[in-house]
C-alpha positions as CSV (number, residue, x, y, z in Angstrom):
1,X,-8.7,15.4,2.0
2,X,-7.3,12.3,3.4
3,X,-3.5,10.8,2.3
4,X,-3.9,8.2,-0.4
5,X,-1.5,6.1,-2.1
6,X,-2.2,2.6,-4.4
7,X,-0.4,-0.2,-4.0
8,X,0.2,-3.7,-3.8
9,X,0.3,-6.0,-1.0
10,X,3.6,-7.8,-0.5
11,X,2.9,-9.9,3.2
12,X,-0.3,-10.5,5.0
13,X,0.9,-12.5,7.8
14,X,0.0,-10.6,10.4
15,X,-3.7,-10.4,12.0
16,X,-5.9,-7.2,10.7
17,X,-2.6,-5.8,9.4
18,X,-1.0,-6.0,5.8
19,X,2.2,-4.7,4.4
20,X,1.7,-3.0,1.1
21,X,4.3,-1.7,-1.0
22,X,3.6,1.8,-2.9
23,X,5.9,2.3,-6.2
24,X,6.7,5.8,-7.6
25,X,8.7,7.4,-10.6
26,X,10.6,10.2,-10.5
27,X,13.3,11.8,-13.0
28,X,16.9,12.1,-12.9
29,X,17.5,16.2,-13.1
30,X,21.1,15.3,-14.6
31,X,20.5,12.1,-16.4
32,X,16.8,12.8,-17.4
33,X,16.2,9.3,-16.6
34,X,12.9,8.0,-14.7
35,X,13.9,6.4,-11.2
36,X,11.8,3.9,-9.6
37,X,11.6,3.7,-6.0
38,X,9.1,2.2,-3.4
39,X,8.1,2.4,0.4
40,X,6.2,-0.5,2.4
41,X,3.3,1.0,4.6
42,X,1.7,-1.4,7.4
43,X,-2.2,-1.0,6.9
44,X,-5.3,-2.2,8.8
45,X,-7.4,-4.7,7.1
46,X,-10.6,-5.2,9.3
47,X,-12.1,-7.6,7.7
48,X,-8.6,-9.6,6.3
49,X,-10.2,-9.5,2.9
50,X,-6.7,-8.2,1.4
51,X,-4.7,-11.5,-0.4
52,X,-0.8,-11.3,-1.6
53,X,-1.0,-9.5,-5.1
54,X,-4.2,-7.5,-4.7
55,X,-3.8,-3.7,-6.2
56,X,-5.2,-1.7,-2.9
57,X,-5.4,2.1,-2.2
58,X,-4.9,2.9,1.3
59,X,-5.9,6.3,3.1
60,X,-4.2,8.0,6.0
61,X,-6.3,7.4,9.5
62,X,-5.3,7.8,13.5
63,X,-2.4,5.9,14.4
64,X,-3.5,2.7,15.3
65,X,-0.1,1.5,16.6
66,X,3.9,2.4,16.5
67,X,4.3,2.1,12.6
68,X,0.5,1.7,11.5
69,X,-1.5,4.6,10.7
70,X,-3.5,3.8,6.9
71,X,-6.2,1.6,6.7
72,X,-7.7,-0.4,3.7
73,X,-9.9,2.0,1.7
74,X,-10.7,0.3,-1.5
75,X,-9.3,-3.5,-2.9
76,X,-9.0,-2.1,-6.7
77,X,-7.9,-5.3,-8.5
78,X,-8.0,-9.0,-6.5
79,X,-4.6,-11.1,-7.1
80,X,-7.2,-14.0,-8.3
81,X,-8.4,-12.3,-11.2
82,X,-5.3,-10.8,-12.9
C-alpha cells in the first residue's frame, strides 16, 4: 500500500512538476480545539493535465529528484468545474 494524501494544487509553474498543498486537522490535547495545518509536496504531472485549484490525490513513488518523490494518481475535482 502506497502513501496517499489529497490535496489541492497551489503553483504549476514548473514543467511536469506541480506543488500541491495537503491540509490536515488535528486537536489541541489541552485546549480540545481542532488545529489546522498544511504541508506543500512537489508532484510529477506527466501529462501537465493538473490546473491551479484542482482537488488531486497524490501517491508516494521513486524519488524522481532532490524534493520530488509523489506523482499525480487521480485529478478528483477540476478548478473549472467548482
Amino acid at each position: 500500500m502506497r502513501q496517499n494524501f489529497i490535496g489541492m494544487v497551489v503553483s504549476n509553474a514548473m514543467q511536469k512538476t506541480v506543488k500541491v498543498k495537503v491540509t490536515s486537522q488535528k486537536m489541541h490535547p489541552i485546549v480540545l480545539k481542532t488545529i489546522q495545518s498544511h504541508k506543500n509536496y512537489l508532484a510529477h504531472d506527466e501529462n501537465q493535465l493538473c490546473g491551479l485549484g484542482d482537488v488531486v490525490r497524490i501517491e508516494a513513488c521513486r524519488p524522481l529528484s532532490k524534493k520530488k518523490h509523489f506523482t499525480i494518481a487521480e485529478i478528483i475535482r477540476s478548478a473549472q468545474t467548482a
